[in-house]
C-alpha positions as CSV (number, residue, x, y, z in Angstrom):
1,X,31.2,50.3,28.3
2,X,28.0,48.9,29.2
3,X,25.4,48.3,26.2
4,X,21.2,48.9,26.8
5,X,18.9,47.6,24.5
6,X,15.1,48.8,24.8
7,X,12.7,46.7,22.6
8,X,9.0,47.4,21.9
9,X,6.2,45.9,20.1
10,X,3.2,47.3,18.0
11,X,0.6,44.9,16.4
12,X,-0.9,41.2,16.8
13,X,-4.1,39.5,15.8
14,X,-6.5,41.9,14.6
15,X,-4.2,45.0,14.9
16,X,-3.2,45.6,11.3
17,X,-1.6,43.6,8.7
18,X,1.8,43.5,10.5
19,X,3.6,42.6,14.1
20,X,6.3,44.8,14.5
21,X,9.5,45.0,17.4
22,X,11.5,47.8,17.6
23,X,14.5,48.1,19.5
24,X,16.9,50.7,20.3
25,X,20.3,50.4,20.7
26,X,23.0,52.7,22.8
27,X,25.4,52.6,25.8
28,X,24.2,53.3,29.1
29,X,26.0,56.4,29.4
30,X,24.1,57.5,26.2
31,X,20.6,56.8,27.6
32,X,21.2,58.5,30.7
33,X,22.0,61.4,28.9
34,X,18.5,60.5,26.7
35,X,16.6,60.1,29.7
36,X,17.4,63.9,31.3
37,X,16.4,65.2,28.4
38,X,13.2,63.1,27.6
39,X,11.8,64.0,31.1
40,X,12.9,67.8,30.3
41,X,10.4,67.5,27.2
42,X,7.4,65.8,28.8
43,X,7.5,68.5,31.5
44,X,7.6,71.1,29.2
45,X,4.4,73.0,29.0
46,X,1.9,71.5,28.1
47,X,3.4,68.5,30.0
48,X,2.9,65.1,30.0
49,X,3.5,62.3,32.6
50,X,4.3,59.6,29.7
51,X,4.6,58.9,25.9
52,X,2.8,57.1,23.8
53,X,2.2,57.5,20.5
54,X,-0.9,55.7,19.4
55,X,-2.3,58.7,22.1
56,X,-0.4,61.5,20.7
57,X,-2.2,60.2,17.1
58,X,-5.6,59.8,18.2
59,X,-5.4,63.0,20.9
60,X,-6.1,61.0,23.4
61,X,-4.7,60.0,27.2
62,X,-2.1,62.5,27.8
63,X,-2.6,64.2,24.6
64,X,-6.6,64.7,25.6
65,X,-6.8,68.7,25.4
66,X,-4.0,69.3,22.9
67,X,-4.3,71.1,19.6
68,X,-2.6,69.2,16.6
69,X,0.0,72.0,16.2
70,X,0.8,71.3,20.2
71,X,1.0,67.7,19.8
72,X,3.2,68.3,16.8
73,X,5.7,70.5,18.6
74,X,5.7,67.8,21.2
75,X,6.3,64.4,19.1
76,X,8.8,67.0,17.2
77,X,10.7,67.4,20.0
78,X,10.9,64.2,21.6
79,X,11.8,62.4,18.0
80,X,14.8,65.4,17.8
81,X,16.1,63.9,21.3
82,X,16.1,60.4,19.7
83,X,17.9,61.7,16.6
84,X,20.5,63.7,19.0
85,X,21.7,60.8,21.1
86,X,23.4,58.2,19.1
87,X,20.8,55.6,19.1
88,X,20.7,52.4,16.6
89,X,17.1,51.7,16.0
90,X,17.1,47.4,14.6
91,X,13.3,46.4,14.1
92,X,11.7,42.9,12.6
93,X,8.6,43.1,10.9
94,X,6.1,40.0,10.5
95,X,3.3,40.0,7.7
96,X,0.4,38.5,10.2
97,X,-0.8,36.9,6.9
98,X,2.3,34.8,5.9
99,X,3.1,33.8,9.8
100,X,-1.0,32.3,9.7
101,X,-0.2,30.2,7.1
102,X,3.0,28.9,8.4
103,X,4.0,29.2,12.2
104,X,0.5,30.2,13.0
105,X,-0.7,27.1,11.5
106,X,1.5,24.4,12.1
107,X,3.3,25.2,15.2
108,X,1.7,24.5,18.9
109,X,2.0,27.2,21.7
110,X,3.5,29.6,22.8
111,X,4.8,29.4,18.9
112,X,1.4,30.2,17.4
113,X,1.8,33.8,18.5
114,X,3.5,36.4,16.6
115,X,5.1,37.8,19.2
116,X,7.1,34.6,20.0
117,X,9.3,34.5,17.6
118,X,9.9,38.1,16.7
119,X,11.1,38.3,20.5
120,X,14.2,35.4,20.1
121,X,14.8,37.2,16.7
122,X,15.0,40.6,17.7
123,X,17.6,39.5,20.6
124,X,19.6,38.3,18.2
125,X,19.6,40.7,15.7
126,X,20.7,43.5,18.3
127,X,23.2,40.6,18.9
128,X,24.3,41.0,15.4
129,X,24.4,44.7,15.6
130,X,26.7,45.2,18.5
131,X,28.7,42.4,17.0
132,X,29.0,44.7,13.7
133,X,30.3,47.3,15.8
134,X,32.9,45.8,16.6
135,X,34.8,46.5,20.1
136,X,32.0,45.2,22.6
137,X,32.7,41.5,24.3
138,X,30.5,41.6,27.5
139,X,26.8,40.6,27.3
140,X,24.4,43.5,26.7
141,X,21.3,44.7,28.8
142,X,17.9,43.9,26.8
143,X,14.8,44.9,28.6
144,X,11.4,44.9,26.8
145,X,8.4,46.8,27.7
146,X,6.3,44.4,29.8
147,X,3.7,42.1,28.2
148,X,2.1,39.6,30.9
149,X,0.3,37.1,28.1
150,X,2.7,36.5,25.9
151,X,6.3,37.7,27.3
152,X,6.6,34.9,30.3
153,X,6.3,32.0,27.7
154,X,8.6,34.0,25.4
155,X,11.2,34.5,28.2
156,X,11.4,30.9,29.1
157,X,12.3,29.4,26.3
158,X,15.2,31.9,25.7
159,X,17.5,29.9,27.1
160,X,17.0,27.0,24.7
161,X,17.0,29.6,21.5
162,X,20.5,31.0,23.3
163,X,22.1,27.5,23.1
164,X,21.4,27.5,19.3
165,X,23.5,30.4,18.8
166,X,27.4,30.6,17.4
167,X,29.5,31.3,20.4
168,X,30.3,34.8,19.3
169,X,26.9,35.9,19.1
170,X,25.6,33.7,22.6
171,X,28.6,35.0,24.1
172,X,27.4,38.6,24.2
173,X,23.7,37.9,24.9
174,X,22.2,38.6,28.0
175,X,21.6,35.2,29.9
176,X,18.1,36.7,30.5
177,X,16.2,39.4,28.9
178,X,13.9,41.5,31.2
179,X,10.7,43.2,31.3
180,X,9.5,46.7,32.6
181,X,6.7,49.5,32.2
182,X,7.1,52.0,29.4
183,X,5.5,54.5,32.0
184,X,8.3,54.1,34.1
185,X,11.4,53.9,31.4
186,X,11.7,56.3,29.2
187,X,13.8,54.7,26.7
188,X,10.7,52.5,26.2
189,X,8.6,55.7,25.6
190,X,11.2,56.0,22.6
191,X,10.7,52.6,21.2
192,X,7.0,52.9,21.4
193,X,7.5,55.7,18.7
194,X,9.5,53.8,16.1
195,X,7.6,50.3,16.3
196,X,4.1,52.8,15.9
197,X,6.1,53.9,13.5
198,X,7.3,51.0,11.1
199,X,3.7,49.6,11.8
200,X,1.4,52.4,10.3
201,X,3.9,52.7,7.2
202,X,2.8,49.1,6.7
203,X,-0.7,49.3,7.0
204,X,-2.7,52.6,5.8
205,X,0.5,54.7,5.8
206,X,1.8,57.6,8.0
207,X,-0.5,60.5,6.5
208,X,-0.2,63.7,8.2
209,X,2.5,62.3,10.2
210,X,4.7,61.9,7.4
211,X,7.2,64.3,8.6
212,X,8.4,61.7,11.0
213,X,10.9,60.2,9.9
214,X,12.8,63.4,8.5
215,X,12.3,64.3,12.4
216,X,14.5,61.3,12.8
217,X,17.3,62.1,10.7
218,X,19.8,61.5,13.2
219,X,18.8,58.0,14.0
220,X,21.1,55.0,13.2
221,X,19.2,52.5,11.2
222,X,20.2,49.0,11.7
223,X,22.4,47.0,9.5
224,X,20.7,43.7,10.2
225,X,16.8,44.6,10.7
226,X,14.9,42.4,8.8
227,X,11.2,40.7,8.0
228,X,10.4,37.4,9.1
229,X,9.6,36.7,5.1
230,X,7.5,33.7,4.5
231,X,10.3,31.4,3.2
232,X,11.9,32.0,6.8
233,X,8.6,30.8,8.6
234,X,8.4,28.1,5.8
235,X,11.8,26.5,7.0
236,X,10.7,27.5,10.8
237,X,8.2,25.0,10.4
238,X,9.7,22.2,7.6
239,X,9.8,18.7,9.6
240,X,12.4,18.1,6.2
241,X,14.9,20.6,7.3
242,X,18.2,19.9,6.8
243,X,20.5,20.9,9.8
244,X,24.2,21.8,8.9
245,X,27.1,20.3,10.7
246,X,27.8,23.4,12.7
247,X,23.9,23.0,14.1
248,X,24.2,19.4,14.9
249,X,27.2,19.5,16.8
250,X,25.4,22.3,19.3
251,X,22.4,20.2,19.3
252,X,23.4,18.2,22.6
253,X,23.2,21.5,24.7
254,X,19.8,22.7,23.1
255,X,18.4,19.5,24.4
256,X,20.9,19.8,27.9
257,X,18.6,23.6,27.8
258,X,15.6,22.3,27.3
259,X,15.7,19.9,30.0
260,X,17.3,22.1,32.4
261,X,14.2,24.6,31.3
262,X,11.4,22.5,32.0
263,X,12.7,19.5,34.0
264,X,11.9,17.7,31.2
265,X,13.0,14.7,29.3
266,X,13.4,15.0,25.4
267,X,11.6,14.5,23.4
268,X,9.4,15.8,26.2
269,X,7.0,13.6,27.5
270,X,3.8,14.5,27.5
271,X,3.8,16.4,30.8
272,X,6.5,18.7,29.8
273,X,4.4,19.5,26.4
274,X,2.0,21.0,28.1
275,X,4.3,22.5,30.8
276,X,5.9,24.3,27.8
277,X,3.1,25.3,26.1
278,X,1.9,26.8,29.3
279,X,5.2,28.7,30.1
């Protein structure tokens, strides 16, 4: 049985007090079933051609023209199609304020950007959850909604994150996430919900749409979701960290990834630096 995970983001610099991704978790068999019915409620009258939910909130886009009781019947139906399908929602949360003062501050790019590594984390924690499950031993499907600043530089340093793993978990990662438009997917229409979601109840609150999450009674919260807390970013960034034996003995094919990655000596010479950072 073939396993989909659909990942968005909400948040960054000057969006809030929080970065937030949120993935979704189900087999393909399961979204496809999702997906009918998604479509069936967008073209429902009034209809929509896509779903986002920072539009439905501010009436705006394809919710211009709606009444609040018509974009509430809407959002109400489309969260009751997330709650009906068997869906494990995982999500990472970053306080913007604790990564400035750590990874923010004393890492170089792509690293200085929350979205960096909230993206290698959030692969492995639907990693984690699949593993939980129990039953699965063929790499999953992870596709994130496209982002063309920060997701190319993200994407090619997976590989090197991959080879850090434990052998259980790189075993059922993908060997390369992907990227697509949340207007086209619809999954990604569903993820755009939940990481709106876990992002307002972490800056002003959810206010009159408080009713959400009771909407999403049905969904599976995840067993391994988690905040990037600031002792986590503190050892991310501790020149005095002390690997365990497990880590050393894997770190001959990190290095074998990151020169295979950037053609690239290590440590990297100059030239690779900067063809990293750029990547």
């Amino acid at each position: 049985m073939a396993i989909q995970a659909f990942v968005d983001e909400s948040g960054g610099k000057g969006q809030g007090t929080v970065f937030v991704f949120s993935a979704m978790i189900s087999s393909a068999e399961h979204w496809a079933i999702f997906s009918d019915a998604w479509q069936g409620c967008l073209d429902e009258s009034p209809s929509i051609r896509y779903f986002k939910m920072n539009e439905a909130a501010t009436l705006k886009g394809e919710f211009y023209g709606f009444s609040e009781p018509e974009r509430d019947s809407k959002v109400k139906k489309l969260c009751q199609i997330i709650a009906n399908t068997g869906i494990v929602e995982h999500n990472c949360v970053v306080k913007l304020d604790d990564f400035n003062a750590t990874i923010g501050t004393h890492s170089a790019s792509p690293m200085t950007d929350p979205y960096f590594f909230p993206f290698q984390i959030i692969i492995m924690g639907v990693g984690y959850e699949i593993l939980e499950a129990g039953g699965h031993i063929e790499p999953f499907e992870i596709i994130f909604d496209e982002h063309c600043i920060f997701g190319p530089p993200a994407k090619a340093w997976y590989p090197i994150v991959r080879a850090c793993m434990d052998s259980d978990l790189r075993n059922i990662t993908p060997i390369e996430p992907r990227f697509d438009s949340d207007s086209r997917v619809l999954p990604l229409q569903a993820c755009d919900l939940t990481a709106w979601l876990h992002r307002r109840e972490n800056n002003q609150g959810l206010g009159k749409f408080s009713w959400i999450p009771d909407a999403l009674y049905g969904l599976v919260p995840g067993m391994h979701s988690n905040r990037l807390t600031m002792d986590r970013m503190k050892a991310i960034v501790d020149k005095s960290y002390k690997f365990t034996p497990e880590q050393l003995a894997i770190q001959k094919d990190v290095i074998e990834a990151y020169k295979e990655t950037f053609n690239d000596t290590w440590p990297p010479s100059k030239r690779g630096a900067r063809k990293a950072r750029k990547q």
